[in-house]
DRENDO-1510 file (C-alpha; in Angstrom, 1 decimal, always signed):
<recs>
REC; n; res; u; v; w
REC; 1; UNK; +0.0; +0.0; +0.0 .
REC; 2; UNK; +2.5; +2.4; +0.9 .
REC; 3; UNK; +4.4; +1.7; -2.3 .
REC; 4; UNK; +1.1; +2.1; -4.2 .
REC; 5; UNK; +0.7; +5.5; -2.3 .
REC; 6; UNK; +4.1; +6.6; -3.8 .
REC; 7; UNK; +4.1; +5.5; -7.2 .
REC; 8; UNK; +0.5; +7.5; -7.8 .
REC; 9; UNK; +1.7; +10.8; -6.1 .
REC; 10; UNK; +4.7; +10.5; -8.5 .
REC; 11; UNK; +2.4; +10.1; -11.4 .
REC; 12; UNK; -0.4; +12.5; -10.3 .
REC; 13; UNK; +0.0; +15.0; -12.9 .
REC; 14; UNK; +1.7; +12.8; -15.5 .
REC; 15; UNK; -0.4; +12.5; -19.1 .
REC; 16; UNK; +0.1; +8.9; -18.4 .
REC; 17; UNK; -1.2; +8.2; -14.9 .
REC; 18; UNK; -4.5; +6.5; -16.6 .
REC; 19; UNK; -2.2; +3.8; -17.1 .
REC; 20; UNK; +0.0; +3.5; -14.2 .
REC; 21; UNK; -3.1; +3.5; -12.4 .
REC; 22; UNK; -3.8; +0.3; -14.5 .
REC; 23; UNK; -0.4; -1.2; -14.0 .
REC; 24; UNK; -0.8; -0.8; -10.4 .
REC; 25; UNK; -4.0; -2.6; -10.0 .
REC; 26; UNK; -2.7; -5.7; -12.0 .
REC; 27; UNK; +0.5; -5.3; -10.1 .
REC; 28; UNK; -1.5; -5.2; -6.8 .
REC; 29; UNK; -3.0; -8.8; -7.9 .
REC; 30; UNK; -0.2; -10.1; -8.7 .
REC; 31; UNK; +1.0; -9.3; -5.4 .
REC; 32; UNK; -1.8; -11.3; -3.7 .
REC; 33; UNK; -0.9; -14.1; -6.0 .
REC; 34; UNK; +2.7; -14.3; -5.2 .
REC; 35; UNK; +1.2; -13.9; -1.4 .
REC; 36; UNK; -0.7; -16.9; -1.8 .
REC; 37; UNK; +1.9; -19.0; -3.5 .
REC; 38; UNK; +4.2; -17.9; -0.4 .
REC; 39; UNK; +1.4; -19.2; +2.3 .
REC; 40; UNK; +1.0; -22.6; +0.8 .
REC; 41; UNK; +4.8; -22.3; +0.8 .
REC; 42; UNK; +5.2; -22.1; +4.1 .
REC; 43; UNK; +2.1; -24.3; +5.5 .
REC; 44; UNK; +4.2; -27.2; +3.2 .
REC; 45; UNK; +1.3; -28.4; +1.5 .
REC; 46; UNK; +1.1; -31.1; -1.4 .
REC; 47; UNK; +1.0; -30.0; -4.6 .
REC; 48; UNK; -1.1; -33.5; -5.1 .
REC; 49; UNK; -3.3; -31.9; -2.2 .
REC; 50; UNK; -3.9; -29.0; -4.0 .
REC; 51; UNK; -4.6; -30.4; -7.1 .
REC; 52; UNK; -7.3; -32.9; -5.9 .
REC; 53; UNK; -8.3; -30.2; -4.3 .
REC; 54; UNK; -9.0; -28.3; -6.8 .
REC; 55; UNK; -10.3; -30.8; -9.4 .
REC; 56; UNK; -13.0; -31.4; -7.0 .
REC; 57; UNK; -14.2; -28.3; -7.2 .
REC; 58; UNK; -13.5; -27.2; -10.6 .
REC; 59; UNK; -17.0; -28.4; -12.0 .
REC; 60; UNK; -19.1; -26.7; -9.6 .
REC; 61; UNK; -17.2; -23.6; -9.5 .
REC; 62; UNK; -16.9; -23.9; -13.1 .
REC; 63; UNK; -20.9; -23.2; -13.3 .
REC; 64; UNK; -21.1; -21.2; -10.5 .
REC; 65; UNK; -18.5; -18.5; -11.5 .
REC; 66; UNK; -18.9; -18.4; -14.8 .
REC; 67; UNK; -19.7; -15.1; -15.6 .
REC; 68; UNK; -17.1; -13.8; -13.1 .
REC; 69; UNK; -14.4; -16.1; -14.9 .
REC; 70; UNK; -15.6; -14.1; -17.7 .
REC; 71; UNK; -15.3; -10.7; -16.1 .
REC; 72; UNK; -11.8; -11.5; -14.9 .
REC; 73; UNK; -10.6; -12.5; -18.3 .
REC; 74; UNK; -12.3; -9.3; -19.5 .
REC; 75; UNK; -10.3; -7.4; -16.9 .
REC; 76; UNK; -7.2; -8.9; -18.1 .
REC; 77; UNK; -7.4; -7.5; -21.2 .
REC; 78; UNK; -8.5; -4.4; -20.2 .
REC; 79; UNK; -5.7; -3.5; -18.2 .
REC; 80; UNK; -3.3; -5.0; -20.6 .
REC; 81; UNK; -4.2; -3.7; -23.4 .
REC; 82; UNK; -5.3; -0.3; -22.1 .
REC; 83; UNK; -8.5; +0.1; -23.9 .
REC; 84; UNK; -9.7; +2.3; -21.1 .
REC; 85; UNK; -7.8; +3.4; -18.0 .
REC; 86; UNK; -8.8; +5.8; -15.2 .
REC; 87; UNK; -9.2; +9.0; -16.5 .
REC; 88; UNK; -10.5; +8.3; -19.4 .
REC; 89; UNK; -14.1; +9.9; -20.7 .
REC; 90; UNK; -15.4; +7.4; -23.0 .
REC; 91; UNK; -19.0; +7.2; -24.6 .
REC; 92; UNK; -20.5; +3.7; -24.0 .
REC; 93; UNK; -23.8; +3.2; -25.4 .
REC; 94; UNK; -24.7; +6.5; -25.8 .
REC; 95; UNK; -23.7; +7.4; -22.1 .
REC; 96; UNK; -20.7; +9.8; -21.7 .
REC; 97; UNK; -18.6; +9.5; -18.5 .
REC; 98; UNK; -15.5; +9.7; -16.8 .
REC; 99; UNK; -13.8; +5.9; -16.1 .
REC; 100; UNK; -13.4; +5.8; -11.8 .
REC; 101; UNK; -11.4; +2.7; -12.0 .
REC; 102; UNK; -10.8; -0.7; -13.7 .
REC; 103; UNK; -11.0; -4.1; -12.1 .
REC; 104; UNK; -10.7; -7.4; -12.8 .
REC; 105; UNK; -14.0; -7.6; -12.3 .
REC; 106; UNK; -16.0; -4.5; -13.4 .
REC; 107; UNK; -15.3; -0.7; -14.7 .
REC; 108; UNK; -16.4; +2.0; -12.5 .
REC; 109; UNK; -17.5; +4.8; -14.3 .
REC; 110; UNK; -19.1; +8.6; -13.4 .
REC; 111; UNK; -21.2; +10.5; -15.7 .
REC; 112; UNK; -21.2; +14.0; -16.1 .
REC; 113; UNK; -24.4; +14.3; -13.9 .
REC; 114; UNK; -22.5; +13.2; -10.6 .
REC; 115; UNK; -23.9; +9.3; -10.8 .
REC; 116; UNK; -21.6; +6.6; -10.8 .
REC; 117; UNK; -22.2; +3.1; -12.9 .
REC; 118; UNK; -20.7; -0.3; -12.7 .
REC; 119; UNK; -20.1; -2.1; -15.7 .
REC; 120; UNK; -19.1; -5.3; -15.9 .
REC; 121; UNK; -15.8; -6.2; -18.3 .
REC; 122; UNK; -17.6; -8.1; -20.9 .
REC; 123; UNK; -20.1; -5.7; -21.9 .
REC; 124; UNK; -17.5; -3.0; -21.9 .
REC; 125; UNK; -15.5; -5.3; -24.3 .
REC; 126; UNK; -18.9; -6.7; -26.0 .
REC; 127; UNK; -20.5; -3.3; -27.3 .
REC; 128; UNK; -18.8; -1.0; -29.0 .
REC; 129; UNK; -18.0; +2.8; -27.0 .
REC; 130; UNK; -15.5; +5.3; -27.6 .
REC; 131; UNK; -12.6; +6.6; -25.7 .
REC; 132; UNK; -12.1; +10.2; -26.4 .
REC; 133; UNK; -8.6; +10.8; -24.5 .
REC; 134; UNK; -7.3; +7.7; -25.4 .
REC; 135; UNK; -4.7; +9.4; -27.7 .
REC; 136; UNK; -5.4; +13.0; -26.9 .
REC; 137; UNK; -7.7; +15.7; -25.0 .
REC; 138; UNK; -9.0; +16.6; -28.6 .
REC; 139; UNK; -12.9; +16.0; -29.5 .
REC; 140; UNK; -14.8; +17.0; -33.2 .
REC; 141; UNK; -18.1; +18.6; -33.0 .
REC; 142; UNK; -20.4; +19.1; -35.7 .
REC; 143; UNK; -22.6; +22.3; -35.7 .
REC; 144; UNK; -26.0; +22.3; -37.6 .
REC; 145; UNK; -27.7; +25.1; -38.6 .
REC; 146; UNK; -30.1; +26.3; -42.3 .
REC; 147; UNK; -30.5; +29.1; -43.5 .
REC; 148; UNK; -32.7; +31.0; -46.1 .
REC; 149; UNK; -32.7; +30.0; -49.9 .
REC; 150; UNK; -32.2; +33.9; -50.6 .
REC; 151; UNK; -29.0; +34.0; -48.2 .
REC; 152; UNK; -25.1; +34.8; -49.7 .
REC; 153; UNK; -24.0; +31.4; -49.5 .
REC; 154; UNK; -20.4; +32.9; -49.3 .
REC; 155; UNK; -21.4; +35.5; -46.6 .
REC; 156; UNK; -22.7; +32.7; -44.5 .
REC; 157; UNK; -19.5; +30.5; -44.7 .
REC; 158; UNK; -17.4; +33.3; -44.0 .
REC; 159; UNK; -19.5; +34.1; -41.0 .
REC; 160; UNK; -19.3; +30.6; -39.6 .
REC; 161; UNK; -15.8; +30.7; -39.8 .
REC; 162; UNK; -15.7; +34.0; -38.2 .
REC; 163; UNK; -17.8; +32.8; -35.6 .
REC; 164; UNK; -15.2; +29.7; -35.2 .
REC; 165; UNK; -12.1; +32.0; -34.6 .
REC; 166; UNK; -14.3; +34.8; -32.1 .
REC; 167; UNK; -14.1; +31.8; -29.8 .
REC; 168; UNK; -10.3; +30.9; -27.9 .
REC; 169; UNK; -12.2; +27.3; -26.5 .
REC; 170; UNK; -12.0; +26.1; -30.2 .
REC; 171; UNK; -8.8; +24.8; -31.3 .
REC; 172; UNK; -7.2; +26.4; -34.1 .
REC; 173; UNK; -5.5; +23.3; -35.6 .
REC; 174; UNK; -7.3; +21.2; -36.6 .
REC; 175; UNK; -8.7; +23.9; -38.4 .
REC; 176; UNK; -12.7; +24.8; -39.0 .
REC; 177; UNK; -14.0; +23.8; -41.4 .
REC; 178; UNK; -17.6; +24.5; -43.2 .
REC; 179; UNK; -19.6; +22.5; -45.2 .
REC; 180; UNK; -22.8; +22.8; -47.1 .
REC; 181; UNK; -24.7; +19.7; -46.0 .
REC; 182; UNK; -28.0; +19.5; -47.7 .
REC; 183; UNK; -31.0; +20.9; -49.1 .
REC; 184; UNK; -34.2; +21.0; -47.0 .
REC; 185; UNK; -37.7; +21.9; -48.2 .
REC; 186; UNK; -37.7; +25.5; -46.5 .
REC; 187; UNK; -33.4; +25.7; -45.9 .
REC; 188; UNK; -30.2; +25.3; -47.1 .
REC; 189; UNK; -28.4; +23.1; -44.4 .
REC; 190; UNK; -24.7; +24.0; -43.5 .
REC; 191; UNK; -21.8; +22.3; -40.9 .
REC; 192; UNK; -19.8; +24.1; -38.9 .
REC; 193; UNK; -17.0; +21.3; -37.8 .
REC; 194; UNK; -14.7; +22.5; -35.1 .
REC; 195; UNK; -12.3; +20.6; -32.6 .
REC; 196; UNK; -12.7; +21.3; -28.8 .
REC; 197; UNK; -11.2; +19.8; -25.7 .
REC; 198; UNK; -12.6; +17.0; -24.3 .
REC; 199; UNK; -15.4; +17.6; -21.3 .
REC; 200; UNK; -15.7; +21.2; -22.4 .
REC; 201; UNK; -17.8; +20.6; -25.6 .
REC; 202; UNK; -20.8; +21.4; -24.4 .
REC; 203; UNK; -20.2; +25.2; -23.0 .
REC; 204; UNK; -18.3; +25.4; -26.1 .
REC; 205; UNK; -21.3; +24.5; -28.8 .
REC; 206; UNK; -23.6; +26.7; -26.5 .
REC; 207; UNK; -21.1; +29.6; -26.7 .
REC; 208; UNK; -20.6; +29.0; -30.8 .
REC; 209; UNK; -24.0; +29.2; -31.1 .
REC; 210; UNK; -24.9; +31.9; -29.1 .
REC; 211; UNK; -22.0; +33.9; -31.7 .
REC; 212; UNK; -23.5; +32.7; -34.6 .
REC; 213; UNK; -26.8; +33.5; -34.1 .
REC; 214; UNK; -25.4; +37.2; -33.3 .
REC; 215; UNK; -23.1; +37.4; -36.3 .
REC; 216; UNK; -26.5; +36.7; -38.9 .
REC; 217; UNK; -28.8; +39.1; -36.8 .
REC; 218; UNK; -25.7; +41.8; -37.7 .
REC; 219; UNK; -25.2; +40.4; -41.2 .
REC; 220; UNK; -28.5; +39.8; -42.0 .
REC; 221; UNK; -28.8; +36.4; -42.5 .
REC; 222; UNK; -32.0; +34.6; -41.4 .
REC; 223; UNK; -32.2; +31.5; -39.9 .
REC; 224; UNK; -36.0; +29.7; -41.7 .
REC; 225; UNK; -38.3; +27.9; -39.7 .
REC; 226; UNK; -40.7; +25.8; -41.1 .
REC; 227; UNK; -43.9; +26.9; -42.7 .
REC; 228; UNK; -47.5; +26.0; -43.6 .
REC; 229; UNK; -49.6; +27.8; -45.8 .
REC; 230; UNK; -52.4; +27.2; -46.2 .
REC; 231; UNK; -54.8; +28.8; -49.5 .
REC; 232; UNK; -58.8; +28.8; -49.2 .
REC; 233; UNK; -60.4; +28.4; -52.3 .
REC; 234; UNK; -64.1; +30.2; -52.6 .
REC; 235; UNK; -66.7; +27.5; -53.5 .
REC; 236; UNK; -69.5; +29.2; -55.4 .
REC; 237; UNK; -73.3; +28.5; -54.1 .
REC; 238; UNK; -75.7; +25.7; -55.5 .
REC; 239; UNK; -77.8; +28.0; -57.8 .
REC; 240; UNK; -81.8; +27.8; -56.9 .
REC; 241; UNK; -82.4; +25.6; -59.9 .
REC; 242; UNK; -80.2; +23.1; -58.7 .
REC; 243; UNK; -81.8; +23.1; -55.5 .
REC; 244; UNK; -85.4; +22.9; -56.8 .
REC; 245; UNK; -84.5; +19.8; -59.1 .
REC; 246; UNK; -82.9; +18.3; -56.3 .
REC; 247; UNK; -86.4; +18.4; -54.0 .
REC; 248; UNK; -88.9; +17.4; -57.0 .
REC; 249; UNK; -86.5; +14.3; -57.2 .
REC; 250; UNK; -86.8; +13.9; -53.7 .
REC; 251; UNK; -90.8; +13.7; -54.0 .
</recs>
């Protein structure tokens, strides 16, 4: 424990302490391990012993801790292969969070609303999630938004872009980038793509759009919503006639 203690203050600020946190809880099993190689050790008991031992109790344990035999396997190559380590903010199943910790047996996570969920291994390893700081602190966001059919489509890219660079929580390399996306009934659909750091991307988008929508109202440029009109059509009265034909057939 006390070597534990030292080796995470060392690393507290390190880029790479989602790791060494990893290393250390394998290491601290493999401690226990080596612990309970040293007892039976000591106590001189049979291999043979152990082995019957064991064989006896294989089956049923076999069935009975299945799905923690799983998890532990899961574990394993979790921490060894470093898919996820604490630290990390991943996106698993459609669920953003913060990983707590990794075990042999499950992965703590924390979500950004202050709850905390416990997953085992094999569905972290079984579904697919993503791990935004795995090689960096970098996220892309896309940013929607139409405008009129009568707008400067130049004006409007520039302004995105200007809107982009206003903002010094949006990275400058990669750089923006805007794209005209698609054409709706009442719009003309463009993407704003910027890069932010991960965590922050949703003050970010709010403050991006919060710019944008002040750089049109100065330009000019309107944002559409969506319309219904709706046309009455004047339908002219049965003549008398009509009317009086209509009752002698009815007597």
């Amino acid at each position: 424990m006390l070597a534990k203690y030292f080796i995470l203050n060392a690393f507290e600020r390190s880029r790479d302490r989602g790791m060494v946190l990893s290393f250390v809880t394998l290491g601290n099993y493999i401690v226990w391990a080596l612990f309970a190689v040293f007892v039976l050790l000591v106590l001189e008991v049979q291999y043979s012993s152990v082995l019957v031992i064991l064989g006896g109790f294989s089956v049923g344990f076999g069935f009975a801790l299945k799905e923690v035999l799983e998890n532990f396997i899961s574990g394993i190559i979790l921490l060894v292969g470093q898919q996820v380590r604490p630290g990390d903010e991943i996106e698993f199943d459609g669920i953003y969070a913060k990983v707590r910790a990794v075990s042999f047996r499950a992965t703590v996570i924390e979500t950004f609303d202050g709850s905390v969920i416990t997953l085992p291994n094999t569905n972290v390893l079984s579904k697919d999630f993503r791990n935004w700081t795995r090689m960096g602190s970098r996220m892309r966001r896309d940013l929607h938004i139409g405008v009129a059919y009568d707008s400067d489509l130049k004006l409007v890219r520039q302004t995105l872009l200007d809107a982009a660079a206003a903002l010094p929580s949006i990275y400058r390399q990669p750089v923006p980038e805007v794209y005209c996306s698609e054409f709706q009934e009442s719009a003309i659909d463009f993407t704003l793509r910027v890069w932010v750091r991960t965590g922050a991307q949703v003050i970010v988008l709010s403050a991006l759009r919060e710019k944008v929508a002040e750089l049109f109202e100065e330009r000019g440029i309107s944002i559409p919503f969506n319309q219904l009109d709706v046309r009455l059509v004047e339908v002219p009265p049965a003549s008398p006639a009509t009317c009086g034909e209509a009752g002698s057939d009815g007597n």
